[in-house]
N, C-alpha and C positions, 0 to 999 in steps of 0.2 A: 637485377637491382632490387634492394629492399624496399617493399613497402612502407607503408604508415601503420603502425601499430594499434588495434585498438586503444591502448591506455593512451598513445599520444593523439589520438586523436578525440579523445577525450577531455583530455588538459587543453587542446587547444578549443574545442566547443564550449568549452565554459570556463574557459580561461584561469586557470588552476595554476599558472607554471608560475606566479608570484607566491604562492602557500611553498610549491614542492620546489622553490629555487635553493640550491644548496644542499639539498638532500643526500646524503651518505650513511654510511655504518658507522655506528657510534662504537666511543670504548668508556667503560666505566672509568669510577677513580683506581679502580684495584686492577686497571689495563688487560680486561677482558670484555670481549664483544658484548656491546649490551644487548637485550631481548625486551620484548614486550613481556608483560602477562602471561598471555597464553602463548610464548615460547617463540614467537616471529622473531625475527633478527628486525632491529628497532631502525628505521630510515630514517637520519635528521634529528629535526627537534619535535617537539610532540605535535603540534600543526603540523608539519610535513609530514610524518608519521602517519597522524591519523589520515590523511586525506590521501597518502600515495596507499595504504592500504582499501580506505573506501574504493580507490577507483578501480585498483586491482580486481577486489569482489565484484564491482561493479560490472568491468570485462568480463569476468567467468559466467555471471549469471545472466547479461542481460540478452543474449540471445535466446532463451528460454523463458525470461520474461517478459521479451516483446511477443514470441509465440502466445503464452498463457493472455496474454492483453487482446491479441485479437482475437483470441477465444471468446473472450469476457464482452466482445463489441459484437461477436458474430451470435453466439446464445443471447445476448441483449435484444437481436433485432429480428430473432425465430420466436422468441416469445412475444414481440410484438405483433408481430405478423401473425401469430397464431392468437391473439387476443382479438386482434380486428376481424380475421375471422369467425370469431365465433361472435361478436357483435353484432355481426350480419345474421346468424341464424337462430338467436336466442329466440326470437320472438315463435319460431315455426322449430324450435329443437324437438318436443315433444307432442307436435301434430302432426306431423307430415314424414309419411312412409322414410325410412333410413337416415331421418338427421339425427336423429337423437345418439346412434353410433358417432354419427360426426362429431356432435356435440364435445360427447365425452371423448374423444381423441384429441379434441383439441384441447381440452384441459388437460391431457396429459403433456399434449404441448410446452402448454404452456408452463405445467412443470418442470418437464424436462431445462426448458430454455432458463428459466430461474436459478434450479440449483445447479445446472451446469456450470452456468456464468458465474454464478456464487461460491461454487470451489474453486474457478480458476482465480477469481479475486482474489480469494481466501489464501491462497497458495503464494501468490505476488505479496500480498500484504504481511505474509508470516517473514518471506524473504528478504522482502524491506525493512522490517524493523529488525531483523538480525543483525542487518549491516547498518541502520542507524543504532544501536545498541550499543555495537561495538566502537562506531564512532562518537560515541558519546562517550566513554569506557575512555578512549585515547586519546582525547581534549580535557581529561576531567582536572588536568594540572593546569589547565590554561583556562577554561569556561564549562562553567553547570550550568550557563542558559539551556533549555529548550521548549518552556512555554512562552509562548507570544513570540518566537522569535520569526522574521523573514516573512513573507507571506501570508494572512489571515482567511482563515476559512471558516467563516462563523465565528469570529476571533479564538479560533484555536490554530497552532502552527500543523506544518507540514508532518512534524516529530508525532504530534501528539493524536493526530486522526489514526497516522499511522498505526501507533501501539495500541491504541484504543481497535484499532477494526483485528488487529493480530491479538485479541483480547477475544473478541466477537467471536472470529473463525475457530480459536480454543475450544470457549468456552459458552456458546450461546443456548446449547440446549441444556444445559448448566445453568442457566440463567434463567431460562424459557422455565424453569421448574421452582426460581424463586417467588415465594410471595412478594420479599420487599427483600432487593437487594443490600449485600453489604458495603460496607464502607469503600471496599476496595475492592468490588464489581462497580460500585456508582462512579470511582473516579475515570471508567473508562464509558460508562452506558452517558455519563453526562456529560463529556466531547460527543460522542454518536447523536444525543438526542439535539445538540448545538447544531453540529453539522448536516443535518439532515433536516433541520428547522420540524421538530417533532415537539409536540406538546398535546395536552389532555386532551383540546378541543380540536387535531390533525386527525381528519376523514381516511385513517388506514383500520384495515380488522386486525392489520398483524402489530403491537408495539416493536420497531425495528429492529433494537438490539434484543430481542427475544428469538429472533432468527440469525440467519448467516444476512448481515448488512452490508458483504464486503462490494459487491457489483455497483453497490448506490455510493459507497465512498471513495469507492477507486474512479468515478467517473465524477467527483467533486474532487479529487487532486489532482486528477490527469485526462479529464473529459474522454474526448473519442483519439485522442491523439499522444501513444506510446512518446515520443519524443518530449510532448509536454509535461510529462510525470516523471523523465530524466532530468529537464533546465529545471523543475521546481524541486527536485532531490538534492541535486545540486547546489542552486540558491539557496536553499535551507542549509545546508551543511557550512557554505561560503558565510550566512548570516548567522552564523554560531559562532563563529570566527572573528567578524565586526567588533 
C-alpha cells in the first residue's frame, strides 16, 4: 500500500489544498502546453502554479534543511558552552600553570561554534530565498506584495529577513570593507539592523551585518524549532496570497 507523499503531506500540514484545488496542465491560446519562465510545464493558474512548485522544492530540499538547522542549534550551543567555559577561567587564564593553553582553545572554540553555525545558516538562508524568489517570480501576475506582509519581525516580513540574511551570507565581507554603505547594501543591512534591534548605542564589538548574521536570523524566524521555520515559510507565502 502507498504511502503519504511528502508533498501531500505538506498540503495537508498547512492546508494548501484550497490554493492547489484544480490544478492541471494548461494549454495556450495557440493549443500548445503552456510552461513557465524558466521552462516548467505550468500547473493551474498562477496561485496554484506557484505554490504546487514552492512545495515541490520545498520536498526536495527540506531534508537537508532540516540537517543544516540542527547544525546551526548544535554549533549554537558548542559555542555557548565553550564561552561559559572560559568565563570560568578568565580570571586565572594567565596565572596559573596550563590555563592559558586552555584559554586560547577555547576561543578557538568558540570560533569554531560561530562560523560553523554561520555557514549552515548561511546556506539555509541562500536556499530559502531561492525559492521565495521564485515564488514571488510566479504570483507576480496575481500580487507584488512582500513587504509587511504575514508575520512581523521587527516590522519586516518573513520574505524580507530572508533576502536580506541571503544578502549577508553573499556579501558580508563585502560589506565588512565598506566605509558607508550603498543604497542597495543599506536596503538589506537596514532589515538586519531592524531585526536584530541593532543601533549606534547596542553593546556588540562586531556591527552585525559586517559579519555572517545568518545563525542570529535564522533563530528570529525559526527559533530552536525546524518545523517553525516551515508553518512561518509557509504562512508567509499563504499571506501573499490574501
Amino acid at each position: 500500500m502507498r504511502g503519504t507523499s511528502p508533498y501531500e503531506v505538506v498540503v495537508t500540514k498547512h492546508d494548501l489544498s484550497g490554493i492547489l484545488a484544480g490544478g492541471d496542465l494548461q494549454v495556450t491560446a495557440s493549443g500548445d502546453i503552456a510552461v513557465t519562465a524558466d521552462g516548467d510545464l505550468k500547473f493551474g493558474n498562477d496561485r496554484c502554479n506557484a505554490m504546487h512548485r514552492l512545495v515541490q522544492r520545498w520536498c526536495f530540499n527540506a531534508h537537508v534543511l532540516e540537517t543544516l538547522f540542527a547544525l546551526v542549534i548544535e554549533e549554537g550551543q558548542r559555542k555557548q558552552e565553550a564561552e561559559r567555559e572560559r568565563e570560568v577561567v578568565v580570571g586565572i587564564a594567565f596565572t596559573e600553570p596550563g590555563m592559558t593553553k586552555n584559554f586560547h582553545a577555547l576561543g578557538d572554540e568558540i570560533g569554531a561554534g560561530e562560523y560553523g553555525g554561520a555557514a549552515c545558516a548561511g546556506a539555509i538562508m541562500v536556499v530559502l530565498n531561492n525559492l521565495l524568489q521564485r515564488y514571488k517570480t510566479d504570483v507576480s501576475g496575481v500580487t507584488t506584495e512582500w513587504e509587511g506582509v504575514g508575520q512581523k519581525f521587527s516590522g519586516r516580513s518573513l520574505g524580507e529577513v530572508v533576502e536580506a540574511a541571503a544578502n549577508n551570507f553573499r556579501h558580508h565581507d563585502e560589506w565588512a570593507r565598506a566605509r558607508k554603505p550603498n543604497t542597495r547594501q543599506k536596503k538589506s543591512i537596514d532589515v538586519i539592523e531592524a531585526v536584530l534591534n541593532y543601533g549606534v548605542t547596542s553593546p556588540v564589538l562586531v556591527v552585525p551585518w559586517r559579519r555572517n548574521a545568518c545563525a542570529d536570523l535564522i533563530a528570529v524566524i525559526g527559533g530552536n524549532d525546524f518545523a517553525t521555520l516551515e508553518g512561518r515559510l509557509f504562512a508567509f507565502t499563504k499571506a501573499m496570497l490574501a
